[in-house]
N, C-alpha and C positions, 0 to 999 in steps of 0.2 A: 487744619485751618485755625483751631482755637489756638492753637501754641503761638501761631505765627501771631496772630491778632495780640497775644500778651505781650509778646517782642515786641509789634508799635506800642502797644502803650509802654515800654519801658524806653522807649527809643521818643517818644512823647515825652515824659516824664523828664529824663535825662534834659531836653531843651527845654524845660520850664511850664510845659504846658500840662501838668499833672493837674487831675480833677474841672480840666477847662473844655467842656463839651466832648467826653471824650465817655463814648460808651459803647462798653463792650458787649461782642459780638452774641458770647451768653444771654445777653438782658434781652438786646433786641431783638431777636429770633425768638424772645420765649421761652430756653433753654438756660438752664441755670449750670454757672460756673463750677465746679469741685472746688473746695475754698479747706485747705486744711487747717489744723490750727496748733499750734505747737505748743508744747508746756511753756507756759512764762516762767519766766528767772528772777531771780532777786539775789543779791548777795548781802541781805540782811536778813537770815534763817529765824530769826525773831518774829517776820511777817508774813510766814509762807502760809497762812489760812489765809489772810488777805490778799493774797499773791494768787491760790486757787480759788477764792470768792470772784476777785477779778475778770478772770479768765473762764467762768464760768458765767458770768455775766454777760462778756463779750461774746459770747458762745450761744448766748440765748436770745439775746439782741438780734445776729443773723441770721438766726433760724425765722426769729418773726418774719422777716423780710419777704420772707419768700423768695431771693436771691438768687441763693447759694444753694448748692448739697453740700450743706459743712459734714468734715470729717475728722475725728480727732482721734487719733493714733497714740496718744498717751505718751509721747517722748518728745524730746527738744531737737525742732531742728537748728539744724547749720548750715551756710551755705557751703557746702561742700560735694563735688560730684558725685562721690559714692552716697553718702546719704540720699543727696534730691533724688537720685535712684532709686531709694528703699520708699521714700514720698512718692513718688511716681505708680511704682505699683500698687499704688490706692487709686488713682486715678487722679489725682491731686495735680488741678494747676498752677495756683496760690497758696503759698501759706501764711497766716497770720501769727507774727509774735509779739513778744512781750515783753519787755524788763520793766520791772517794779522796784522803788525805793520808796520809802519815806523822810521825809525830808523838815523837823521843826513837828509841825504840825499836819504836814500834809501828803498824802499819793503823789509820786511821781511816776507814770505811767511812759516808757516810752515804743511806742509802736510801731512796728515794720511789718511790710510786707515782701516776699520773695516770688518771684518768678522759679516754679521748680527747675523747671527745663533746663535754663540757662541758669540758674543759681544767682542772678542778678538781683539786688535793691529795687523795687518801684516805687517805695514809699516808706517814707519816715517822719514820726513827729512827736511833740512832746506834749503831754497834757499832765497838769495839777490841779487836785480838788482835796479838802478836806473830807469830803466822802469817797468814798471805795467805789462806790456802785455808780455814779455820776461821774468820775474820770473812767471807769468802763462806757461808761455810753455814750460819752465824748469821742472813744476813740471809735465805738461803733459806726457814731452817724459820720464819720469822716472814710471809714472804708466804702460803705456805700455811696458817698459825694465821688471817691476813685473810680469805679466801676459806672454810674451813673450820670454823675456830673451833679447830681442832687443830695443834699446830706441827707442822715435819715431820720426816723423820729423816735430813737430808745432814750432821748433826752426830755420827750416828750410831758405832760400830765395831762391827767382829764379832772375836771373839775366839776362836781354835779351837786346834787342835793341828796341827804338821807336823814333819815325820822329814826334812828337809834335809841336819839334822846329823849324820845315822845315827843320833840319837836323837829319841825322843817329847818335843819343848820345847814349849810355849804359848808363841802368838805373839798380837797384835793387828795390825788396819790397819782404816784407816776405811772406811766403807761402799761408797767408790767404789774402794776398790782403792790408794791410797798412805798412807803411814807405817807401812811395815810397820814392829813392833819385838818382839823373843824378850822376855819377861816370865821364861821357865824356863830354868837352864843347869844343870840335876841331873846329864844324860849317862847318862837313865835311861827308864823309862818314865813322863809326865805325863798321862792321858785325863778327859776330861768336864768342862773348864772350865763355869763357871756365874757369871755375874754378879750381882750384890746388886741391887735393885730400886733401889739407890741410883745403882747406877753407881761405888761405890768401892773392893769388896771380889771377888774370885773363889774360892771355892771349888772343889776338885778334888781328882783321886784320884793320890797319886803312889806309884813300886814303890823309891825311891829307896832304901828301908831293906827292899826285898824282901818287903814284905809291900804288898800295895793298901790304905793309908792315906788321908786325908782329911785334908787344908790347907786354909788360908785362906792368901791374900794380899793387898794393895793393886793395884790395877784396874794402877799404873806396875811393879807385879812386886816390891814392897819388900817387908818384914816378911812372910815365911813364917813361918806356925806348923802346930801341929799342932791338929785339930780332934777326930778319933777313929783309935785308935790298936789299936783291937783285933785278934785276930791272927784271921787270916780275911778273907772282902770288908767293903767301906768301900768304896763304890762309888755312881754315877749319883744323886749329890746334888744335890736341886734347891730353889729357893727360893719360902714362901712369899711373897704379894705384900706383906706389910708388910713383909717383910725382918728377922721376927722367929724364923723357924723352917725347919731344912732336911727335907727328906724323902731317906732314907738305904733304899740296901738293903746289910743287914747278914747276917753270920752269925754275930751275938754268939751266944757258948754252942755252937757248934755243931751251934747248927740250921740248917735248909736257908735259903737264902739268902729273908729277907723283909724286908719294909718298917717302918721304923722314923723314929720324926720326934725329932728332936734340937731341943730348945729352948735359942736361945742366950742367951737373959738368964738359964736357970737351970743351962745345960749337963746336964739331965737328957735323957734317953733312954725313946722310948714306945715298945712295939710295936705296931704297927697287925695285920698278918695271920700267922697260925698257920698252920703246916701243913707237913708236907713237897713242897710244891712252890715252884717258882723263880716269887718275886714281885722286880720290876724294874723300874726307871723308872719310878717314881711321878714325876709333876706335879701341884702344886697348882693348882685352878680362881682365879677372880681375885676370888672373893669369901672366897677359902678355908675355904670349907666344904664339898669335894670333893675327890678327888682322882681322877688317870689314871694306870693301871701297865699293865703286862705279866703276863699270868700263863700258865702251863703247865696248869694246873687241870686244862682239858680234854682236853687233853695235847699239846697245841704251843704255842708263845704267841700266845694273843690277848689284846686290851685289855677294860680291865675299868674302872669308875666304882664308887667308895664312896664312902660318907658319910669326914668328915673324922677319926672317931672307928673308922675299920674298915670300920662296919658297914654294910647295905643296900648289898651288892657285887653289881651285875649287869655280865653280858655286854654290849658294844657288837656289831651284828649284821655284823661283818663277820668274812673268810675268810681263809685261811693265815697263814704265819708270820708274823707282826705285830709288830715293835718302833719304838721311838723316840717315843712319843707327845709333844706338848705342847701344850696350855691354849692357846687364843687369848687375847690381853690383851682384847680385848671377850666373851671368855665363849661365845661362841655357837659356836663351829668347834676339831676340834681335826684337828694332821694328825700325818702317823705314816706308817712306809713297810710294804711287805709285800712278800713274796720270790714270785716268780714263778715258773712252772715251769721256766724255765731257771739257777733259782736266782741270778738277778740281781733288785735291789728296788729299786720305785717306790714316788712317795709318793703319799698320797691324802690328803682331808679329808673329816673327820667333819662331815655339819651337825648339830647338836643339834638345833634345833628341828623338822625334817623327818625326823630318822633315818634318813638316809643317808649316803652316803660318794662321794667320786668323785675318779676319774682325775686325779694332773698331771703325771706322765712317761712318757713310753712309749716304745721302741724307740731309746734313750739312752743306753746302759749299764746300773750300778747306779746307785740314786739313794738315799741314804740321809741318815740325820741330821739331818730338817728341826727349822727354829727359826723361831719368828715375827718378823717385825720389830716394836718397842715400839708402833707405832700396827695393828697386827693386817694392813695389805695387802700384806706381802709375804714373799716366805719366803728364809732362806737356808738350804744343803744345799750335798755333794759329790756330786759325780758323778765315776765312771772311764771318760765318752764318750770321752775324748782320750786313753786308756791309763794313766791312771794316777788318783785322788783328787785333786780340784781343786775349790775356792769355785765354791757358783753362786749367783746368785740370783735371782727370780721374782716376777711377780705373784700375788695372790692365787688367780685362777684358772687358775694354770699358766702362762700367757703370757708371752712375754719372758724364756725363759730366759738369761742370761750369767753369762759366768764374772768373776768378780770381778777378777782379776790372776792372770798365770799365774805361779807360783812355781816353785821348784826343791825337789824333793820330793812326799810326799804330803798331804793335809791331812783331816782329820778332826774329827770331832764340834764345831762352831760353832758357836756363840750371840751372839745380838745385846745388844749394848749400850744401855740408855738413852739419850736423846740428852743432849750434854755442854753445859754454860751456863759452863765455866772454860777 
């Protein structure tokens, strides 16, 4: 049944509808495809490290996925019947190859996939990057867009905060752990990096002028400005999903600290909730016409859903101290962590549709600060298992936790990036 299922998608493919709602039978059933991968070529023997950097890259991108059972056999294939033969008896129903050039200044990566069975073409494309390891992740999140109809996210970054420098800087590195680079040198306090849905902008809160203000910058750290500058908090600013409106908890006026949505095409300022209690961390829903906070209301924080105008504020049914919440990007799940009785916090997730919540760290340390990844299956968060705040990140149902790169310093409050196409 799975062979036959490759044959429609090359029989798909063939009429134009390659990577167009087209999901294979592996994924949906929960069963992961055999995905082999072939030595990549180059016939410029001058760049054969970058040719197996590549290929190793691409190699490790699919394993994140949790997709595939990649298998690599150490040889090149060919389409050719006796070979897919020798593929076969791996259990191999795809393979993934390679050809690599450079060209001026840059990788040219070009990438195929083969149907073993039938030894047919399913897919081909070309990608150039001046980095090595970013035209592999290009061709990654495009096999997964084949197979799912969704690209993937090894083009990804997470962007958070760390104290290395004896200050609070924002930092980026991409999703597996290299290019780390400081975006902030204030020499100050910088928390709650927040990414534009674009992928171009961060908003944050910095103490650089002694008061917790609200910036904007460019995703490379350029052009800081100032966004709100009121005296009081200006704090855990998040974006809606057009990337037209932030959600702010303010103490404009001198009232208790509450939620507020700042429109940036008119730079006007709403208040969402009244009252003298601490509303915090709002996230917009992905249709944006909800939101998730924190409130004290009841007199600890728990998480609470409103309409996107305030109103129709109900409780979500879950117990003790509750922060971090954020919005799944498919809407249905949200996670958020909560303090334990040994006053260390794990995170959970909220199902929506089912109205429950459930377990994904336990007996780990703290675990706080989860953030979804842009396609909703995975999460990243810090943990102090190893002594100190460190990157982790995880499957959607808690599995597979690692630490992203161990750093010097602490790190704190991380949010995922878009996936990047420059």
């Amino acid at each position: 049944m799975r062979k036959k299922f490759i044959v429609l998608i090359l029989f798909l493919y063939n009429l134009g509808f390659a990577g167009i709602d087209i999901y294979i039978q592996a994924v949906k059933s929960g069963k992961r495809i055999n995905l082999g991968i072939s030595k990549f070529s180059t016939k410029q023997t001058q760049i054969m490290n970058a040719v197996l950097q590549i290929q190793q890259v691409v190699r490790d991108d699919l394993l994140f996925t949790r997709l595939f059972n990649v298998v690599e056999p150490g040889w090149q294939y060919l389409p050719d019947k006796f070979i897919s033969e020798k593929w076969q008896k791996y259990g191999i129903d795809v393979v993934v190859c390679g050809e690599v050039d450079f060209e001026g200044d840059k990788y040219v990566l070009i990438g195929k996939m083969y149907d073993v069975s039938s030894t047919q073409k399913i897919y081909e494309e070309r990608f150039v990057s001046k980095d090595l390891r970013f035209v592999a992740h290009l061709f990654s999140d495009n096999i997964v867009r084949v197979f799912t109809g969704e690209y993937g996210i090894a083009t990804t970054q997470i962007v958070f905060v760390n104290d290395m420098t004896g200050f609070k800087e924002i930092y980026k590195i991409d999703y597996d752990g290299h290019n780390l680079v400081q975006l902030t040198n204030d020499k100050s306090i910088n928390i709650y990096p927040r990414v534009s849905p674009d992928g171009k902008k961060i908003v944050y809160t910095t103490y650089k002028e002694r008061n917790p203000d609200l910036y904007m910058m460019n995703i490379d750290g350029s052009n800081k400005y100032p966004l709100s500058l009121f005296q009081g908090l200006n704090v855990t600013a998040n974006w809606s999903y057009d990337g037209e409106k932030l959600i702010i908890t303010m103490t404009k006026a001198k009232h208790s600290p509450n939620l507020y949505i700042l429109d940036l095409n008119t730079k006007s300022f709403k208040r969402l909730t009244f009252g003298n209690n601490i509303d915090i961390s709002g996230f917009f829903s992905p249709n944006n016409r909800e939101i998730v906070f924190i409130s004290d209301r009841s007199g600890i924080p728990q998480m609470y859903i409103a309409s996107i105008d305030g109103s129709n504020i109900r409780r979500l049914p879950t117990e003790g101290y509750t922060t971090s919440p954020m919005w799944s990007p498919k809407g249905d799940k949200i996670v958020f962590s909560i303090q334990q009785k040994n006053g260390l916090f794990d995170i959970y997730l909220y199902d929506i549709t089912k109205n429950e919540y459930y377990r994904l760290t336990q007996d780990s340390g703290s675990n706080e600060n989860p953030y979804f990844s842009p396609d909703g299956r995975f999460i990243v968060f810090v943990s102090n298992r190893n002594g100190k705040y460190e990157l982790y990140t995880m499957f959607l149902d808690g599995s597979n936790q690692r630490r992203v790169k161990e750093l010097k310093g602490s790190c704190y409050y991380p949010c995922w990036t878009p996936r990047r196409v420059f």
